[in-house]
C-alpha angles and dihedrals in degrees: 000000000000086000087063093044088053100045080039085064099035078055089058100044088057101049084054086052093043097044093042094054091047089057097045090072087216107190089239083071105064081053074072112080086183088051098045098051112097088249097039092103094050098050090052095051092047091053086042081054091050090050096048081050102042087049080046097051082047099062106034086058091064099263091119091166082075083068089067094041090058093042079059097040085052095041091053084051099049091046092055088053092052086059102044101038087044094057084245086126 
């Protein structure tokens, strides 16, 4: 159970990554086709939606080790934020 409340913030915390970076309009973006279509935002957050449910299915189903795949996963994402919403990039 703590496992799913974990994966449940990370989640969170990449959907606030995600979503900052898509509203930065960081010129890396338009390099992107998917990104720079209208519904290019959309599509990324949905597949960042199947990806925070697939990592929840995961664990609930008793594969806790997914819990640490998906810290990394949202580690690595936040990271990547940190570097494109701080001009390091």
């Amino acid at each position: 159970m703590v496992a799913l409340v974990l994966v449940f913030f990370f989640g969170v915390f990449n959907f606030a990554a995600h979503k900052a970076v898509l509203e930065s309009r960081h010129p890396a973006l338009t390099r992107v086709p998917m990104l720079s279509h209208p519904l290019g935002g959309r599509i990324s957050l949905m597949l960042e939606f199947a990806v925070l449910l697939a990592a929840m299915v995961m664990v609930t189903t008793g594969s806790s080790g997914w819990a640490w795949v998906y810290a990394i996963y949202t580690a690595l994402t936040v990271a990547g934020a940190w570097l494109l919403m701080g001009s390091r990039l």
